[in-house]
C-alpha positions as CSV (number, residue, x, y, z in Angstrom):
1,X,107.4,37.0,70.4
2,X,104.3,35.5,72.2
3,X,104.5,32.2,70.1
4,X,108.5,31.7,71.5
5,X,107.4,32.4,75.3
6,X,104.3,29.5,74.8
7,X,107.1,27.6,72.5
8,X,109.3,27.4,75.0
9,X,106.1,26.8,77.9
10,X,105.2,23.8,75.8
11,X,108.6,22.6,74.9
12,X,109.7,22.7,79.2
13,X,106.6,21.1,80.5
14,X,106.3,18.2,77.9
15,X,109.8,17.3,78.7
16,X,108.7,17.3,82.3
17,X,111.3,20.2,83.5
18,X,109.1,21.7,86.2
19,X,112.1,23.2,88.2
20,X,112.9,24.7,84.8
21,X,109.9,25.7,84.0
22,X,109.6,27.4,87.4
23,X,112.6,29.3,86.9
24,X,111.4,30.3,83.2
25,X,107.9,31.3,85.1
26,X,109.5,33.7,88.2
27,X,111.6,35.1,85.2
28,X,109.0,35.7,83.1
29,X,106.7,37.5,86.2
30,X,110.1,39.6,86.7
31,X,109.9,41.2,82.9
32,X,106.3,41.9,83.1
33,X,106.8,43.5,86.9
34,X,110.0,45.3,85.6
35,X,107.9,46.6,82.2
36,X,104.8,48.0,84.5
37,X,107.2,49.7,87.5
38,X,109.0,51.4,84.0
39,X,105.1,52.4,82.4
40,X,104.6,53.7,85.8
41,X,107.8,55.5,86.1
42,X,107.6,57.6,82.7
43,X,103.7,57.6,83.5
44,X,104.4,59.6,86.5
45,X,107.4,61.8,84.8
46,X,104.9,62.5,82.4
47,X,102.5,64.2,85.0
48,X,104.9,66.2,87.0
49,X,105.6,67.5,83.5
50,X,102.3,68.6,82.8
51,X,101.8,69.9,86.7
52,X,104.8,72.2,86.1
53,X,103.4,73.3,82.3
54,X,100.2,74.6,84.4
55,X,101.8,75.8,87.4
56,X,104.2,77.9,85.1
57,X,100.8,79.4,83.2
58,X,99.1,80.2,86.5
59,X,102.5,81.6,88.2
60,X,102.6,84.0,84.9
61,X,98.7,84.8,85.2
62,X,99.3,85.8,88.6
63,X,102.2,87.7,87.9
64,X,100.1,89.4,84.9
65,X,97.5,90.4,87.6
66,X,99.8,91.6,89.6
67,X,101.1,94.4,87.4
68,X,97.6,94.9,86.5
69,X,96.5,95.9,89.6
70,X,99.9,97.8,90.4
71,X,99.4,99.9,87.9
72,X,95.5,100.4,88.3
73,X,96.8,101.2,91.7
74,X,99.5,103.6,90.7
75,X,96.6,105.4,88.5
76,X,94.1,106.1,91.3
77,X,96.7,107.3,93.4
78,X,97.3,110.6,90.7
């Protein structure tokens, strides 16, 4: 894939293209800007994922606690 892309760089700057080079070029900086806004996207779907794992296991720790001390509660109260 990499030897097409400097294929097709050599290929439009020996024929002295530039304006189609240029347009190969922006296009080219669009892909790679598209590809890292999607790595950051499922990068950052990916954390809220594991945020909400955790939050879930405290959340049922606290609720766990909660119970405990209810019912330690209810015991000192007989």
């Amino acid at each position: 894939m990499i030897k097409l892309f400097r294929n097709i760089h050599k290929n439009l700057l020996n024929e002295g293209k530039t304006s189609k080079y240029l347009k190969y070029a922006i296009g080219e900086i669009i892909l790679v800007v598209i590809g890292i806004l999607i790595a950051l996207s499922i990068n950052n779907w990916n954390e809220l994922q594991k945020n909400s794992i955790e939050e879930k296991a405290i959340l049922e720790s606290l609720d766990e606690n909660f119970i405990l001390a209810k019912i330690q509660s209810e015991l000192k109260n007989k």
